[in-house]
py3Dmol code that shows the C-alpha trace and the ligand (Angstrom):
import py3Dmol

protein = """\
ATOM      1  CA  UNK A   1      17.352   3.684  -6.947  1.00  0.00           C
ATOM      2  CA  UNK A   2      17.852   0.195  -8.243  1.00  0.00           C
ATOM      3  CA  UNK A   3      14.476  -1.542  -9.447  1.00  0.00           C
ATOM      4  CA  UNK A   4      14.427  -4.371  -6.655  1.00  0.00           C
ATOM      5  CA  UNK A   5      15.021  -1.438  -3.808  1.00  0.00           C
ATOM      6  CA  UNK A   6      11.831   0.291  -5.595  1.00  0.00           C
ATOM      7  CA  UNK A   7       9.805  -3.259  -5.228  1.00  0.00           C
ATOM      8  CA  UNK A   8      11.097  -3.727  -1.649  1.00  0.00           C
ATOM      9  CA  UNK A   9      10.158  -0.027  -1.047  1.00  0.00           C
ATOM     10  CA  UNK A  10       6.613  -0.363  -2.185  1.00  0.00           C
ATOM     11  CA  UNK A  11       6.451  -4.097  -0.668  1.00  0.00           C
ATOM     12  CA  UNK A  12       7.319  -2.371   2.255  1.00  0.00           C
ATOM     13  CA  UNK A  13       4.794  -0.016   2.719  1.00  0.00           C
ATOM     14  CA  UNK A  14       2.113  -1.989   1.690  1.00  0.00           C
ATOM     15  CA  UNK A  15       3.242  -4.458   4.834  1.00  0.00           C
ATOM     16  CA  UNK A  16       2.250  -1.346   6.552  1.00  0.00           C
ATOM     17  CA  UNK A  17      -1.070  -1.385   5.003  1.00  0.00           C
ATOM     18  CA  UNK A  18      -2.447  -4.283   6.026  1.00  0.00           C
ATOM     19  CA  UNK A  19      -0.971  -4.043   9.429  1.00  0.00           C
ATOM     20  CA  UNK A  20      -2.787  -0.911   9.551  1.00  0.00           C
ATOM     21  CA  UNK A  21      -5.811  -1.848   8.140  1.00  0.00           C
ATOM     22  CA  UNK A  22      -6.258  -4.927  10.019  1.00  0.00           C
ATOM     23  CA  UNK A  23      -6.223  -2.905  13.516  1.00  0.00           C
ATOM     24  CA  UNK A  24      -8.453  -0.112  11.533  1.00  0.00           C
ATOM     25  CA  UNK A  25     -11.223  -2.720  10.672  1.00  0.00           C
ATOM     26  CA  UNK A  26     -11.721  -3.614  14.444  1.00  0.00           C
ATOM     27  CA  UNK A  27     -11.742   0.049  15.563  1.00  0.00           C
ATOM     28  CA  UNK A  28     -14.637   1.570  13.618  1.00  0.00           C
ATOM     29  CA  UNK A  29     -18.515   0.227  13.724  1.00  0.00           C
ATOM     30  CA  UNK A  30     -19.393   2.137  10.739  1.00  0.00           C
ATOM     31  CA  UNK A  31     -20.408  -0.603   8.277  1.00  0.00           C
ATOM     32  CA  UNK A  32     -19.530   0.989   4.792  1.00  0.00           C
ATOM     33  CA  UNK A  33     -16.226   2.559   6.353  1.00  0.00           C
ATOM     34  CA  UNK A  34     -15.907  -1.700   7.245  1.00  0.00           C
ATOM     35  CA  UNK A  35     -16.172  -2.574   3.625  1.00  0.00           C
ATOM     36  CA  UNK A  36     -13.716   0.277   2.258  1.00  0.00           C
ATOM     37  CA  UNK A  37     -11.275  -1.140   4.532  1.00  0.00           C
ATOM     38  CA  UNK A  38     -11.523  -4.406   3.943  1.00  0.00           C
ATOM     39  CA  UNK A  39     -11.405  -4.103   0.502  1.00  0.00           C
ATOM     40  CA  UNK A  40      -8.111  -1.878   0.616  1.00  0.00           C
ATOM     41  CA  UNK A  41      -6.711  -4.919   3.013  1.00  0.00           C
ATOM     42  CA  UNK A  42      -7.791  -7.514  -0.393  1.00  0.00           C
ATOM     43  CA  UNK A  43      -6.039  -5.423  -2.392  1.00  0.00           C
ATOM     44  CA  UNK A  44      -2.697  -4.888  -0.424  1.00  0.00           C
ATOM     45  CA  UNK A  45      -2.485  -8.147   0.087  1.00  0.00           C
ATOM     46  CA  UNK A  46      -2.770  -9.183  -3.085  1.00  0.00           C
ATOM     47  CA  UNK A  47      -0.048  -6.267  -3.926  1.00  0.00           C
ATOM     48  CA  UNK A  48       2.833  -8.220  -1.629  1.00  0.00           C
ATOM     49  CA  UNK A  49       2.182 -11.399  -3.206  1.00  0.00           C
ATOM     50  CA  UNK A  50       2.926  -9.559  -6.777  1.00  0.00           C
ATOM     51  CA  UNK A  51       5.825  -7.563  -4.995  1.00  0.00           C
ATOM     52  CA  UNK A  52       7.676 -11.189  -3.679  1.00  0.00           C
ATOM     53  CA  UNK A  53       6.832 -12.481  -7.017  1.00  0.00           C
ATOM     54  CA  UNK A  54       8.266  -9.541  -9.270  1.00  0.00           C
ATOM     55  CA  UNK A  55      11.295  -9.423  -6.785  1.00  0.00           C
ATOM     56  CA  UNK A  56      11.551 -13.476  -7.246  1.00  0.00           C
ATOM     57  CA  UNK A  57      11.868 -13.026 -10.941  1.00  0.00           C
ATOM     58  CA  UNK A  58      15.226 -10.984 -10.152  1.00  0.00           C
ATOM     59  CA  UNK A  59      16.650 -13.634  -8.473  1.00  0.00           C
ATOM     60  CA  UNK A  60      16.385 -11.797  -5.499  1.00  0.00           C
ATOM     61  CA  UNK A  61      14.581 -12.579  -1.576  1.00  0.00           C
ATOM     62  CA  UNK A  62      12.429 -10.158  -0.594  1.00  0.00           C
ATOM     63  CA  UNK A  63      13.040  -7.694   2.373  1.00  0.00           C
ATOM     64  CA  UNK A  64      11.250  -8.532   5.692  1.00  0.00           C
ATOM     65  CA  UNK A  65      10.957  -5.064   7.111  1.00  0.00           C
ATOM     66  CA  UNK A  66       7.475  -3.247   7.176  1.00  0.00           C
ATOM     67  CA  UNK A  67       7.293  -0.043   6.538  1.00  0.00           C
ATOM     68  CA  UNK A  68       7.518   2.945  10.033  1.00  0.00           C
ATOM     69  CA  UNK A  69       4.020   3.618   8.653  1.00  0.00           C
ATOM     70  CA  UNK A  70       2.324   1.358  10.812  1.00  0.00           C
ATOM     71  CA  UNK A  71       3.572   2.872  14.257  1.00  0.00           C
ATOM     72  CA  UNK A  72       3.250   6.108  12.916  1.00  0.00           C
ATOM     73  CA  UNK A  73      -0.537   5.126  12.449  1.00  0.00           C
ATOM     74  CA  UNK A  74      -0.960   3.462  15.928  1.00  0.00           C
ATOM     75  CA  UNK A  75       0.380   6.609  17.579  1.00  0.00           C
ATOM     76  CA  UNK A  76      -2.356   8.109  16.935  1.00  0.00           C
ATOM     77  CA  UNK A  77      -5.786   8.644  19.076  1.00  0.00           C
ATOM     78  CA  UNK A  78      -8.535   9.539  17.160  1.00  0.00           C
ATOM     79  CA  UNK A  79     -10.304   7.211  14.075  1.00  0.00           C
ATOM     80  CA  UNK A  80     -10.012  10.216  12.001  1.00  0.00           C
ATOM     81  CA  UNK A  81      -6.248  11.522  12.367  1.00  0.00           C
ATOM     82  CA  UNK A  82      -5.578   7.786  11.889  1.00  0.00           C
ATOM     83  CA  UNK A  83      -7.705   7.604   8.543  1.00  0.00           C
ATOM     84  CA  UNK A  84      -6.362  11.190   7.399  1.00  0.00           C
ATOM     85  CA  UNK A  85      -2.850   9.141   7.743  1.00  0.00           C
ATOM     86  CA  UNK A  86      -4.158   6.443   5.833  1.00  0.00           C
ATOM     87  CA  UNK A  87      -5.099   8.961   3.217  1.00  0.00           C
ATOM     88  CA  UNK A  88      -1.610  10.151   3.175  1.00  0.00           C
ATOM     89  CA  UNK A  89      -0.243   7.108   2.976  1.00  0.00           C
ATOM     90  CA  UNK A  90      -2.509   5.852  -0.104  1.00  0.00           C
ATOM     91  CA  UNK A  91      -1.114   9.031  -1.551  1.00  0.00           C
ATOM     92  CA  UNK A  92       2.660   7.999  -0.768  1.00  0.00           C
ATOM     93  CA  UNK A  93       2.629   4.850  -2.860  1.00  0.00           C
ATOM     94  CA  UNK A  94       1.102   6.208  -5.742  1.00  0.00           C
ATOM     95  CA  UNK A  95       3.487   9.579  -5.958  1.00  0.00           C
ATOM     96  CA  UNK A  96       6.151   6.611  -5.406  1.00  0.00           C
ATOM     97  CA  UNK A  97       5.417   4.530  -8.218  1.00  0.00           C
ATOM     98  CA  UNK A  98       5.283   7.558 -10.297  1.00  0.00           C
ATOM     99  CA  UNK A  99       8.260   8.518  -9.300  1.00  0.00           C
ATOM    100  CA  UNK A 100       9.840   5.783  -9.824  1.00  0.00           C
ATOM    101  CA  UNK A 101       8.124   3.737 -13.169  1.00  0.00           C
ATOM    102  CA  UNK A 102      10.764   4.394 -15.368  1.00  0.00           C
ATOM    103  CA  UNK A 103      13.140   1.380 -13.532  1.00  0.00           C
ATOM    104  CA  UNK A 104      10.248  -0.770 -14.756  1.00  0.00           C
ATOM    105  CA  UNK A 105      10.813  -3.127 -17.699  1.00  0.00           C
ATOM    106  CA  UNK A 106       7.936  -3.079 -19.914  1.00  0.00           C
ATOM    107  CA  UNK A 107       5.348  -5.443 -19.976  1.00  0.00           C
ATOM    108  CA  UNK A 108       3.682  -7.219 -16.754  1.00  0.00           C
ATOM    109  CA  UNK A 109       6.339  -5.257 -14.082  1.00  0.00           C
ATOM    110  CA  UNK A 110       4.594  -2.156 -15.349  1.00  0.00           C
ATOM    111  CA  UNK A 111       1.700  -3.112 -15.600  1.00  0.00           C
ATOM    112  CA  UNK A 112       1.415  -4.581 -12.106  1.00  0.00           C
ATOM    113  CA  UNK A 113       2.759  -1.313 -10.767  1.00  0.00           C
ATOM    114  CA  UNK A 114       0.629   0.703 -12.849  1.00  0.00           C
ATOM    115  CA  UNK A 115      -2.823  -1.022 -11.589  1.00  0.00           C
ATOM    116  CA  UNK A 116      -1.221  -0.680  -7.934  1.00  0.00           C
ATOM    117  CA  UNK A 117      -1.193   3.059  -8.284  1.00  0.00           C
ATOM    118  CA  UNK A 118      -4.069   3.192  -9.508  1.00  0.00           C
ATOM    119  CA  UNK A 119      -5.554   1.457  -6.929  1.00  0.00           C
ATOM    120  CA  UNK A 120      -3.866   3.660  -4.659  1.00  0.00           C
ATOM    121  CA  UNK A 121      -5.719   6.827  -6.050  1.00  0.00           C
ATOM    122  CA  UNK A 122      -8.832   5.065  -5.873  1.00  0.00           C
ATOM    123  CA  UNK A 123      -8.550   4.626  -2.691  1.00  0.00           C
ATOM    124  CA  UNK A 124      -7.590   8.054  -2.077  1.00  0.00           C
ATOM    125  CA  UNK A 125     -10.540   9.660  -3.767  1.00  0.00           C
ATOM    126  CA  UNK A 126     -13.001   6.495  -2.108  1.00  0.00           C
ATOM    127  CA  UNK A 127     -11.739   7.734   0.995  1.00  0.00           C
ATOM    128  CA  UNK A 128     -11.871  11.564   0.594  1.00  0.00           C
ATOM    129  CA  UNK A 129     -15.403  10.923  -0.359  1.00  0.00           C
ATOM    130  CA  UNK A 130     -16.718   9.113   2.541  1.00  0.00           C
TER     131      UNK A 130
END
"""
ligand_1 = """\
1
LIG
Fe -1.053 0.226 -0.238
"""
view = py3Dmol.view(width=600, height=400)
view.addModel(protein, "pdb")
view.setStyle({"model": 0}, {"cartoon": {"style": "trace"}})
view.addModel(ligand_1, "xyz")
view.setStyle({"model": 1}, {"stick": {}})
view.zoomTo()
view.show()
């Protein structure tokens, strides 16, 4: 794996995530299960802007694809398979960066990455809590 196909892979999914979490937010009236969500959607937004940037510095343009998360999401019926995907998919990115952190130069590419996992499992055990 060559570092900017890791970016693009990670830029990727989270693409997904706020496609996902944008149609999530509208389909659940529990309040608190409102505000987890819409502070995941902050955060992966905020994670494709440092994504475009990181692959910028490379002197590369950024993939436009988003992730076969999403549809794999919307296929499903029920709120809770869909959050239980969600879950999984939290899961994905951070197993993915860990995977993959050794491509990283040293300095703010790993530290980005590192506080986007991290985020990840936050989200993971935020989620497995409610
Ligand atoms: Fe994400």
């Amino acid at each position: 794996m060559k570092l900017v196909d890791f970016y693009n892979l990670i830029l990727e999914a989270e693409r997904a995530g706020v496609e996902v979490l944008k149609e999530l937010i509208t389909q659940t009236e529990d309040q608190p299960l409102q505000e987890l969500l819409k502070k995941f959607l902050r955060d992966e937004g905020l994670n494709c802007r440092i994504l475009v940037s990181l692959i910028h510095d490379l002197g590369s343009e950024p993939g436009q694809k988003t992730g076969s998360f999403a549809d794999k999401v919307r296929a499903l019926d029920s709120l809770e398979e869909k959050t239980e995907l969600l879950i999984r998919g939290q899961e994905w990115v951070a197993r993915k960066i860990r995977e993959f952190r050794h491509l990283l130069p040293a300095g703010s590419p790993h530290l980005f990455l590192e506080a986007i996992k991290v985020q990840h499992e936050e989200n993971v055990d935020s989620m497995k809590k409610g």
